[in-house]
C-alpha positions as CSV (number, residue, x, y, z in Angstrom):
1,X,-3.8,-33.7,22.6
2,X,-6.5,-31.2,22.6
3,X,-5.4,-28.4,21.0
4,X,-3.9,-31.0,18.1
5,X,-5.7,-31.0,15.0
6,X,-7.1,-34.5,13.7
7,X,-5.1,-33.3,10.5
8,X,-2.1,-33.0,12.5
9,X,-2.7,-35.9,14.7
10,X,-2.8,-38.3,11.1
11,X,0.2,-37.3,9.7
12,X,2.2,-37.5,13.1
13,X,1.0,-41.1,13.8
14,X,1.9,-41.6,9.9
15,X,5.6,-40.1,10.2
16,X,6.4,-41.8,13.3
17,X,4.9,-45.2,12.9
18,X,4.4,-46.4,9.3
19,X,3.9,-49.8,10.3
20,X,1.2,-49.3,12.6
21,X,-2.4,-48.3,12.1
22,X,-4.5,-46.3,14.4
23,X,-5.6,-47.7,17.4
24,X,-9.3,-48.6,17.3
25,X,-11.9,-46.8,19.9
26,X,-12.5,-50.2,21.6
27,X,-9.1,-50.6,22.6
28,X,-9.2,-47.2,24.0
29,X,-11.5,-47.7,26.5
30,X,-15.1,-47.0,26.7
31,X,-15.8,-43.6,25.8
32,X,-12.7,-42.7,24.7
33,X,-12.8,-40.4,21.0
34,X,-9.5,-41.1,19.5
35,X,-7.9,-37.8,18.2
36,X,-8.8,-39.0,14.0
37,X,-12.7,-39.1,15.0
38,X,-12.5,-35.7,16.7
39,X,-13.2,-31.8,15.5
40,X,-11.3,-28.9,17.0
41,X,-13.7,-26.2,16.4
42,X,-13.1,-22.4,17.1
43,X,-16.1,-20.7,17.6
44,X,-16.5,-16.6,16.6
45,X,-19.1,-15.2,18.8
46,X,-19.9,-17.2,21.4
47,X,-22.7,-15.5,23.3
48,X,-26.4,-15.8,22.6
49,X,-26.9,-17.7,19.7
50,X,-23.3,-18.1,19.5
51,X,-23.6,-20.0,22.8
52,X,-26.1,-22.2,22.0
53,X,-24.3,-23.2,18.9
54,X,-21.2,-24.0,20.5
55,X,-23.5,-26.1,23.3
56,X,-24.7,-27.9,20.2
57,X,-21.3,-28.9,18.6
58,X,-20.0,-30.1,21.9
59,X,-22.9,-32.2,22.5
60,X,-22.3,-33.9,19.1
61,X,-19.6,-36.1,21.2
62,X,-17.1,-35.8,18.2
63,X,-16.0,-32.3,18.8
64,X,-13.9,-30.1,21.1
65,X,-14.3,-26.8,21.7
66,X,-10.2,-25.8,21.5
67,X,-11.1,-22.4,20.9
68,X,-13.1,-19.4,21.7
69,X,-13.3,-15.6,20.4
70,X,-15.7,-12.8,21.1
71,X,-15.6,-8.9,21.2
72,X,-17.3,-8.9,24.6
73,X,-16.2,-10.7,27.1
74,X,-20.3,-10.0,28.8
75,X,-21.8,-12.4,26.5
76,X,-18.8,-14.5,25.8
77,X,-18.9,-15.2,29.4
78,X,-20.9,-18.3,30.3
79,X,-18.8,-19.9,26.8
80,X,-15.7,-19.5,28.6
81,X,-16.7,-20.9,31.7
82,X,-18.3,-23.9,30.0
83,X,-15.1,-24.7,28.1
84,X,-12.3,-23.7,30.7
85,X,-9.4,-25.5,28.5
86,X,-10.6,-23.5,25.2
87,X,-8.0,-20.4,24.6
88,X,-10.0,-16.9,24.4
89,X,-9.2,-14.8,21.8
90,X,-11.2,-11.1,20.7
91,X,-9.9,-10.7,17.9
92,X,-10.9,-13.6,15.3
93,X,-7.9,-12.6,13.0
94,X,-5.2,-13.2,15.5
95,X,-6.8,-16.6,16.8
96,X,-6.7,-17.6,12.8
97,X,-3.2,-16.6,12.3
98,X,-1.7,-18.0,16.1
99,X,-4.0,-20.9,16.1
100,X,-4.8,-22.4,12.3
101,X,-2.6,-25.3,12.9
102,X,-4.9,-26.8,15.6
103,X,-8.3,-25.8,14.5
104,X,-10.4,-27.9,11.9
105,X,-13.5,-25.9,11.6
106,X,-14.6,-22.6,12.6
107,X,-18.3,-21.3,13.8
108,X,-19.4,-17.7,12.7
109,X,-22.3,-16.9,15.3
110,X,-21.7,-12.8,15.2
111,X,-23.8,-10.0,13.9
112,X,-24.4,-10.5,10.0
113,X,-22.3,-7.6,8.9
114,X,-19.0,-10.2,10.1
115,X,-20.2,-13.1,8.7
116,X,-18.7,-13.2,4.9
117,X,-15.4,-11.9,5.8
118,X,-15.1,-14.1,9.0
119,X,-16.1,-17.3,7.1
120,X,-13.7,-16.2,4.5
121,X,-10.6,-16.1,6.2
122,X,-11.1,-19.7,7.9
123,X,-12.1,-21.4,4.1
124,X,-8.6,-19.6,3.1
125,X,-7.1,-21.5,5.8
126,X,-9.0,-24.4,4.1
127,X,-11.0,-24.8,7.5
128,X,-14.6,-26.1,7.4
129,X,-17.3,-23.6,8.1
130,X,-20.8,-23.5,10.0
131,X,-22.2,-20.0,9.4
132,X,-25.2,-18.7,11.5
133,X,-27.8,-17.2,9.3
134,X,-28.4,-15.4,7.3
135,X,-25.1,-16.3,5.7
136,X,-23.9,-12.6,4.6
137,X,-25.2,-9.6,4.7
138,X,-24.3,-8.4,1.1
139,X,-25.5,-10.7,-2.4
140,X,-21.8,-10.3,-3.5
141,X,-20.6,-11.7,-0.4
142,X,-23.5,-14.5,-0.6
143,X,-22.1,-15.6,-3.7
144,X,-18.3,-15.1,-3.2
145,X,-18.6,-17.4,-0.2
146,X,-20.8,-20.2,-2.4
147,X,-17.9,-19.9,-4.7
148,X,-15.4,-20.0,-2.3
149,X,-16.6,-23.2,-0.7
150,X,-15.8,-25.0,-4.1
151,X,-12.8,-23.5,-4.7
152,X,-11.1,-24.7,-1.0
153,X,-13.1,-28.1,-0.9
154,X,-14.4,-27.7,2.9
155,X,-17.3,-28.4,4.6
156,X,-20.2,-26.1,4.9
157,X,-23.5,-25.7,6.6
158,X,-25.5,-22.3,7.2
159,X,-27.0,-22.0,11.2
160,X,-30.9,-22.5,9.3
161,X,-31.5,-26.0,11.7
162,X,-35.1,-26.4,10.2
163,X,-33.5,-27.4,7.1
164,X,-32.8,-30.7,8.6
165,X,-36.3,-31.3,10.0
166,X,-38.7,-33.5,8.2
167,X,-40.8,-30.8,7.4
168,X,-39.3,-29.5,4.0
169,X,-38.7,-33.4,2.9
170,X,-42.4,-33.9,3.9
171,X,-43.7,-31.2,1.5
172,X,-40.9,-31.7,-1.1
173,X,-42.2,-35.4,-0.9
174,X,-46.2,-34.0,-1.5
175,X,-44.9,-31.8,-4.3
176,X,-42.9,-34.4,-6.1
177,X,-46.1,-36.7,-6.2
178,X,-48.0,-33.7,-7.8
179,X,-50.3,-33.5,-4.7
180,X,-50.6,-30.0,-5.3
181,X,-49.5,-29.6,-8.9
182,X,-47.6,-26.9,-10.5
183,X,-47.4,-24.0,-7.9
184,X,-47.9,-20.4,-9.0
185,X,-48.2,-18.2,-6.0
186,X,-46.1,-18.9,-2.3
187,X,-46.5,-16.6,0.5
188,X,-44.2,-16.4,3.4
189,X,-44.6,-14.4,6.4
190,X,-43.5,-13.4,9.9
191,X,-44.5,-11.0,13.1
192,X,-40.6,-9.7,13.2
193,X,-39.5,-7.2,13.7
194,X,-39.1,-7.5,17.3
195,X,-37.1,-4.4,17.9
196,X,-36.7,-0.7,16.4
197,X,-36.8,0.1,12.9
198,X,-37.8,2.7,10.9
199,X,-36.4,5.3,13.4
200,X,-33.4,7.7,13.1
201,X,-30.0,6.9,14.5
202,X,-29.8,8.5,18.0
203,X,-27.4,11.7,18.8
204,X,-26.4,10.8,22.0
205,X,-23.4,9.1,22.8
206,X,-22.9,6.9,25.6
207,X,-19.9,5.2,27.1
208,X,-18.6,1.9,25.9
209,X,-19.0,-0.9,28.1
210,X,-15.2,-2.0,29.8
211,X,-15.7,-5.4,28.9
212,X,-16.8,-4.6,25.2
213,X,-14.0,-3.7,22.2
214,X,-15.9,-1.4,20.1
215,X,-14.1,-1.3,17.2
216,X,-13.7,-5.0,17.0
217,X,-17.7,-5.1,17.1
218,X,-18.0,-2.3,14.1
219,X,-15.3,-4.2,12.1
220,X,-16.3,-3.5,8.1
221,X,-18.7,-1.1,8.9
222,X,-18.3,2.3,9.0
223,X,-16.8,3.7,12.1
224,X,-19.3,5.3,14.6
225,X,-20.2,6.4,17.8
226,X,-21.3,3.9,20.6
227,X,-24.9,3.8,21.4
228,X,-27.1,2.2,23.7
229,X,-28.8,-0.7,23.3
230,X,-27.3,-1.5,19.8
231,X,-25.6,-4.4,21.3
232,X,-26.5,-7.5,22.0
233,X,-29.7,-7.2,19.9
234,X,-31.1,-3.9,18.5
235,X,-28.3,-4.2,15.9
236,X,-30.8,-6.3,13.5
237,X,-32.8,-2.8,12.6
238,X,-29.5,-0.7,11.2
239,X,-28.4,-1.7,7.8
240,X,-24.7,-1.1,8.6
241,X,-24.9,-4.6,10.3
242,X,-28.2,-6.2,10.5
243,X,-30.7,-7.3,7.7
244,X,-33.9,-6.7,9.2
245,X,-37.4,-9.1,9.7
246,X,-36.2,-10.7,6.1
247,X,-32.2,-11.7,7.3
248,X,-33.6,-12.8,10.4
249,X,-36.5,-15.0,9.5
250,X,-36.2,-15.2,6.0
251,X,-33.7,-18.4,5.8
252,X,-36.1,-20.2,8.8
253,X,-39.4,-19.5,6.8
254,X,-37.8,-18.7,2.8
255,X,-35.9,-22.0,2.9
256,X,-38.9,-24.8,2.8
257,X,-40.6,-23.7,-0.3
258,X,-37.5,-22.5,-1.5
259,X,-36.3,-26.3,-1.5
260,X,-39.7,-27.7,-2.3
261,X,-39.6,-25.5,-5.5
262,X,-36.0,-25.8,-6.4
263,X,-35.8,-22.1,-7.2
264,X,-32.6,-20.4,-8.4
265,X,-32.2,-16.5,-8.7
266,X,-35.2,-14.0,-8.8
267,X,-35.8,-12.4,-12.4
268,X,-38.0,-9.4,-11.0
269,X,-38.6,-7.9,-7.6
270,X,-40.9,-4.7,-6.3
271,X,-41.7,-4.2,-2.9
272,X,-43.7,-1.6,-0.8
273,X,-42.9,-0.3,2.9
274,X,-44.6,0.6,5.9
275,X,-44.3,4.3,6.8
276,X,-43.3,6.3,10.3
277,X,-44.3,9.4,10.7
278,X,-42.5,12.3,12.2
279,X,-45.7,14.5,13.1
280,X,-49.2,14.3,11.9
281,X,-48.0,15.5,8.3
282,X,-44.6,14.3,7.5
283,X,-43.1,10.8,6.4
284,X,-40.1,10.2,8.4
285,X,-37.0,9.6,5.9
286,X,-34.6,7.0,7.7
287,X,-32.0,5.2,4.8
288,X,-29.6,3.7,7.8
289,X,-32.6,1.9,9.3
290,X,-34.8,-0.9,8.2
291,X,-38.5,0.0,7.8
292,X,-41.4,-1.1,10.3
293,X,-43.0,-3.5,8.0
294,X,-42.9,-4.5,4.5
295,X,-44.0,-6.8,1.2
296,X,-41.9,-8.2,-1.6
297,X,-42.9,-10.0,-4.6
298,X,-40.3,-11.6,-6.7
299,X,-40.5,-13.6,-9.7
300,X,-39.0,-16.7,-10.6
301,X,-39.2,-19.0,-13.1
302,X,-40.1,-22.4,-12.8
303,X,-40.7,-24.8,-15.8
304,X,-41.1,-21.7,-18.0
305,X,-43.5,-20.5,-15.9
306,X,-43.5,-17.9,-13.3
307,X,-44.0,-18.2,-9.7
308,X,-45.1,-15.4,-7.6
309,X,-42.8,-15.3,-4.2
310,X,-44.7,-13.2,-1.7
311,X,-42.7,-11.9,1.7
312,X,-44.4,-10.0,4.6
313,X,-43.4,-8.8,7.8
314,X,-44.3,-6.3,10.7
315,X,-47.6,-7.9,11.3
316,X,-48.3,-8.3,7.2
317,X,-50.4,-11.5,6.3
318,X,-52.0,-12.8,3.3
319,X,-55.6,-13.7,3.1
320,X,-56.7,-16.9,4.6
321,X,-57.2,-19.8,2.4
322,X,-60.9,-20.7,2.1
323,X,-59.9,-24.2,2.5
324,X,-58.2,-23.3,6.4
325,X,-61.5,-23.6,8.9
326,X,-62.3,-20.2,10.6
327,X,-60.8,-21.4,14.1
328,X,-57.7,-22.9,12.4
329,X,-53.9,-21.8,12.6
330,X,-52.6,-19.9,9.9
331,X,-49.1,-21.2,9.9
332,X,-47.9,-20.5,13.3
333,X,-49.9,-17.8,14.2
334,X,-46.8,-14.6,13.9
335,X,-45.0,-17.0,10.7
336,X,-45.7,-19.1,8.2
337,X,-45.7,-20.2,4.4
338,X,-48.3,-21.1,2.0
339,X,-48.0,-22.8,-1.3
340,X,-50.7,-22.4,-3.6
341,X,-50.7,-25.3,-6.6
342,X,-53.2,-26.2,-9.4
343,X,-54.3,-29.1,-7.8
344,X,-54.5,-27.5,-4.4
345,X,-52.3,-25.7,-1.1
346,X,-50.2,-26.6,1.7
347,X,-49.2,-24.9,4.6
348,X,-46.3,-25.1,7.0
349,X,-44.7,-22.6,10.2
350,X,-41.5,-21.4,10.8
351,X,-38.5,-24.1,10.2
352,X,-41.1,-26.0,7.8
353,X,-42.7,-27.5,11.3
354,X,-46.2,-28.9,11.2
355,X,-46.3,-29.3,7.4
356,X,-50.2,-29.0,6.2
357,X,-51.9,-30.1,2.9
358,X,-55.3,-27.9,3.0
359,X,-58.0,-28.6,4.1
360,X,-55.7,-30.0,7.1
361,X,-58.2,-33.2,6.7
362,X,-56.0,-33.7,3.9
363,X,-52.6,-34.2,5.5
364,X,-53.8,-37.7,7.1
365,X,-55.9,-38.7,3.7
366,X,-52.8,-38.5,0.9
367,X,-50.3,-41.1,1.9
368,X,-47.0,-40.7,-0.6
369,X,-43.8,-42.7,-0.8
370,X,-40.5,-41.5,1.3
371,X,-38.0,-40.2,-0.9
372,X,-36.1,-37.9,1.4
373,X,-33.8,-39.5,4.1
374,X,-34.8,-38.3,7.6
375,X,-32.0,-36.8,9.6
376,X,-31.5,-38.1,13.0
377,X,-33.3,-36.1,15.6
378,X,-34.3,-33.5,12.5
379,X,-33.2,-30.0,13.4
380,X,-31.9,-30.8,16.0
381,X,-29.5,-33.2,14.6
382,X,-28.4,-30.1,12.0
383,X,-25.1,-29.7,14.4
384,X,-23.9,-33.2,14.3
385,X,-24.7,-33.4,10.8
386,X,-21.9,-31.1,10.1
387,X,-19.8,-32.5,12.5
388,X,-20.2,-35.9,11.0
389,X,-19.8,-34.8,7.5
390,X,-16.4,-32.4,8.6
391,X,-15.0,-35.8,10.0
392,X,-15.9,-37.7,6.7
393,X,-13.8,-34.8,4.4
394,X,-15.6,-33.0,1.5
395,X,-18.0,-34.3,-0.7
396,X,-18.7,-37.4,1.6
397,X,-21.7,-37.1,3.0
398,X,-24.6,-35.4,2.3
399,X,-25.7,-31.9,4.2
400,X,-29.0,-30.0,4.6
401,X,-27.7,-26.4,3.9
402,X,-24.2,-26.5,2.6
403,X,-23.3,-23.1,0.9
404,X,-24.0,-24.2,-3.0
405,X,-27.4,-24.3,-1.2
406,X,-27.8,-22.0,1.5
407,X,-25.9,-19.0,-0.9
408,X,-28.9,-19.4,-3.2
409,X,-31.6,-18.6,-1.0
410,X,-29.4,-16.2,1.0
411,X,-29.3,-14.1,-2.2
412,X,-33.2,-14.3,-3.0
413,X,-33.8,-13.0,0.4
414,X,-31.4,-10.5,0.2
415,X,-32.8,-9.2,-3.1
416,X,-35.9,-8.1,-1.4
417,X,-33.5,-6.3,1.2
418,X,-32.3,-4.6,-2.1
419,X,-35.9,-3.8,-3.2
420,X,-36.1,-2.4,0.4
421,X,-33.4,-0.2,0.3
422,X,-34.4,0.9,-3.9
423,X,-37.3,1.5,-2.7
424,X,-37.0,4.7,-0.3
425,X,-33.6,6.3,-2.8
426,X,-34.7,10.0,-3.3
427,X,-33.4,12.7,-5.6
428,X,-34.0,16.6,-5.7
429,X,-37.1,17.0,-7.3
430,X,-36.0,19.0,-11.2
431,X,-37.6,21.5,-11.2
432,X,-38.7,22.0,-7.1
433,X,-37.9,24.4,-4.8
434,X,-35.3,23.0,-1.9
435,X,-35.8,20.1,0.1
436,X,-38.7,18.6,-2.2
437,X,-37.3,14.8,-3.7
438,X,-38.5,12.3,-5.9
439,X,-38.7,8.5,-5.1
440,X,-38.1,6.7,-8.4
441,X,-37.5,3.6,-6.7
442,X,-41.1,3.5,-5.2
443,X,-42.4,3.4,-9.0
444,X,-40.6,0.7,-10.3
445,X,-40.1,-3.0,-10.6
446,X,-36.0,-3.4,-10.6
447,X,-35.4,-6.5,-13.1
448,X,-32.6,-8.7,-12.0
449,X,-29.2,-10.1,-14.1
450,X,-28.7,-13.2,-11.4
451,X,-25.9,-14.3,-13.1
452,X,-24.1,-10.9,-13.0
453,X,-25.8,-9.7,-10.0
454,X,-26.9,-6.5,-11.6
455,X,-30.0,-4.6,-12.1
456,X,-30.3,-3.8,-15.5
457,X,-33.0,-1.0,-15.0
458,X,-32.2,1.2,-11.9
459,X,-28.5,1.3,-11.4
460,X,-28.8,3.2,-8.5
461,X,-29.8,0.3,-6.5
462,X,-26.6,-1.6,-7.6
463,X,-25.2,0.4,-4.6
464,X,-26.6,-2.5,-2.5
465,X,-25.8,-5.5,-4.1
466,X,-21.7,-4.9,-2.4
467,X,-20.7,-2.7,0.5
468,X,-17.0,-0.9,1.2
469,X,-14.9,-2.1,4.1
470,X,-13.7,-0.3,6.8
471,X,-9.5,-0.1,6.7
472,X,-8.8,-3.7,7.9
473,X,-10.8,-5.8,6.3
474,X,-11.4,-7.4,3.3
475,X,-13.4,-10.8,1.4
C-alpha cells in the first residue's frame, strides 16, 4: 500500500465498494494512518538540506517518503538509508514519468538553477509542490511557476520556514495597529557570503567523483568542466546555478517586512558592488561569479508613497538606530531587518525571530490585539503545514508561503540580483584604444515594468530577467 497514491487508493475503494465508506482510523488500530489521510512524497535532492527536509515531512506522521532522487548518491546517502522502502532514482525526469501514478507531492531541495523546471514538471503532473528557496533562479521562472500553481490547482509552499513563526504575524500585528506608522525606509542585511565570490572560474579540471552524474547536476546550465569544490556548496557563488548572499538569505530575512508591508513588484532598483582586485592596480572583472559584497535599493510603492528597500551583504550594515542602546544586538548580530515608520522602528533577525519595537523597552510596553493565527510549533510546523493543507486539496486551508506569495518576493529579490549583474556589463569604450570598456550599468538606476518584467531604460540587462536551457530541458 505504500507506493499507492491516496488518489489512487479513493477511487479503488470507490470502484470496488460503492456501498461502503472508508474505514475510520479507530477501527484501524492505534496508530494506524489509513491510506486517504496519507502523502506519498518524492523528494529531489535529498542530501543536505534536501535531507533535513525530507526528515521533516516524515515526521509530520501523515507522509511517506515512497520516493527518493539525487544526482549523487554521496549526499543522497544517509536519505536512502533512512527510508530503505523508498525507490532511488537520479534522474528526477524518469522517476516523474515511471512513478507519477503513486506520488502526491514532490520536494525540490537541489541547487537553484533546477528548481523552476523541476517544480514544473510535477505541477504538470498536477502534483503538489514544496520548493526550497529561493524558489527560482530566474524572475521569468519566478513568475511562470506563481502562474502555474493557479493554472493546475496544487498545493504550494516555498522551503522559507520563518514564514510560519510568530515573528512576521507579531510585527504585521504592530504595523496594523499603526505602532510605527507609515514606513518609509526598511533595511535588511546579512554576513553571507560564506563562500567564494568575486573570483574567476578556475582552469583546472579535476576528475568527477564515481558516485556523482555530472551532467545530471549541470542540467539547464551550460555544459562545463568539473571542478573542485563546486559541489555540495561553493555552487551558491557562480551565476550559472546559484544566486548569491541575496538567493540565499534574502527569502529568510526579505520575507518579514516584505509581508508586514504587503509589497508587490519594485518600480526602481540601483545597486553598488564590492570590488576584488587582481594586483595593487587593477579591478578584477568576473561576470560568471557573484560579487564579494553588495547594496541594493529598490523602490516600491506603498499607499502612493514610496518606500526605500535597502539590501546589504558581505559584512554591509546600516547605521545603528539611536534608539538601540550601545551594548544592544543589532538584529542578530551577521542578519537582520529594520523598519523605520513615522511613529517609530522595529527590529527583527533572520526568519523574523526575536521581533523588536525600538527602544527594545518598547516591545513589553505596547500590548496589541492578535489578528494573525499562530501556527503550531511556528517554523517548525512549516512542513506539516503543507502536508496538512496537500491532504485537505487546494484552496482549503490556509499556507504561510504558497507560490501567489512566495513568487512575489522571489522576484523582488531577484531584481537586485539583476541590478547585480546590470551593474558590472561593460562595452568597448568609443573612441579608446583596445581593452579600455565603459560600465553604463554602474551609472544608472534601471526602472522596472513589473507587470511585463522588463526594464524600460537599459535593455541590456533584460538578458537576466530569463536564461536559455541546456538541450533537455525546458519550463
Amino acid at each position: 500500500m505504500q507506493n499507492q497514491s491516496r488518489r489512487n487508493f479513493l477511487k479503488t475503494t470507490a470502484l470496488a465498494a460503492t456501498a461502503f465508506t472508508i474505514v475510520p482510523r479507530h477501527i484501524l488500530g492505534k496508530g494506524f494512518v489509513a491510506p486517504s489521510d496519507t502523502l506519498y512524497v518524492a523528494g529531489i535532492g535529498v542530501g543536505g538540506k534536501g535531507e533535513s527536509d525530507i526528515a521533516a515531512f516524515a515526521k509530520s506522521g501523515k507522509a511517506t517518503i515512497s520516493y527518493l532522487c539525487d544526482v549523487d548518491d554521496r549526499r543522497a546517502a544517509k536519505t536512502v538509508a533512512n527510508f530503505p522502502k523508498a525507490k532511488y532514482y537520479k534522474d528526477y525526469r524518469k522517476m516523474l514519468e515511471a512513478e507519477h501514478k503513486s506520488i502526491d507531492a514532490v520536494s525540490v531541495s537541489t541547487p537553484d538553477h533546477m528548481h523552476a523546471v523541476q517544480a514544473m514538471a510535477a505541477m504538470q503532473l498536477g502534483k503538489h509542490v514544496y520548493v526550497q528557496k529561493p524558489l527560482t533562479h530566474d524572475i521569468f521562472e519566478a513568475r511562470a511557476l506563481t502562474e502555474a500553481a493557479k493554472k493546475y490547482k496544487v498545493v504550494t509552499q516555498m522551503g522559507n520556514q520563518g514564514a510560519s513563526g510568530d515573528g512576521v504575524r507579531q510585527m504585521r500585528e504592530w504595523y496594523d495597529a499603526g505602532t510605527i506608522g507609515e514606513v518609509s525606509t526598511v533595511y535588511c542585511w546579512t554576513n553571507r557570503p560564506v563562500w567564494p565570490q568575486g573570483i574567476p572560474w578556475t582552469d583546472k579540471k579535476a576528475e568527477v567523483p564515481k558516485e556523482l552524474d555530472w551532467d545530471l547536476w549541470l542540467g539547464t546550465a551550460p555544459k562545463k568542466e568539473y571542478i573542485e569544490k563546486l559541489v555540495p556548496f561553493n555552487w551558491r557563488g557562480w551565476w550559472d546555478y546559484g544566486t548569491g548572499a541575496l538567493g540565499d538569505m534574502g527569502c529568510h530575512i526579505i520575507e518579514p517586512p516584505f509581508r508586514v508591508l504587503g509589497l508587490g513588484y519594485p518600480t526602481e532598483v540601483e545597486c553598488s558592488v564590492g570590488s576584488v582586485y587582481v594586483d595593487e592596480f587593477k579591478r578584477g572583472y568576473f561576470p560568471d561569479s557573484c560579487p564579494p559584497s553588495s547594496h541594493v535599493i529598490m523602490t516600491f510603492i506603498k499607499n502612493s508613497k514610496p518606500v526605500k528597500f535597502h539590501w546589504m551583504d558581505g559584512g554591509i550594515q546600516p547605521e545603528r538606530p539611536e534608539e538601540l542602546g550601545p551594548n544592544e544586538m543589532m538584529g542578530d548580530g551577521g542578519n537582520g531587518v529594520i523598519m523605520i515608520g513615522t511613529k517609530g522602528k522595529m527590529m527583527c533577525s533572520t526568519y523574523g525571530i526575536n521581533p523588536q519595537l525600538l527602544p527594545t523597552s518598547r516591545t513589553k510596553e505596547v500590548n496589541v490585539p492578535q489578528t494573525y493565527k499562530r501556527i503550531v510549533d511556528g517554523a517548525n510546523g512549516h512542513y506539516a503545514q503543507w502536508v496538512e493543507a496537500c491532504l485537505a486539496g487546494y484552496g482549503k486551508t490556509e499556507l504561510s508561503s504558497p507560490f501567489d506569495v512566495a513568487g512575489p518576493i522571489t522576484e523582488a529579490l531577484l531584481m537586485g540580483n539583476l541590478a547585480i549583474r546590470s551593474y558590472d556589463i561593460r562595452k568597448p569604450r568609443v573612441g579608446g584604444t583596445e581593452g579600455q570598456f565603459d560600465y553604463p550599468g554602474r551609472f544608472i538606476k534601471l526602472v522596472w515594468d513589473g507587470p511585463n518584467m522588463k526594464i524600460t531604460n537599459f535593455d541590456d540587462a533584460n538578458q537576466f530577467v530569463k536564461r536559455t536551457y541546456s538541450e533537455g530541458y525546458k519550463l
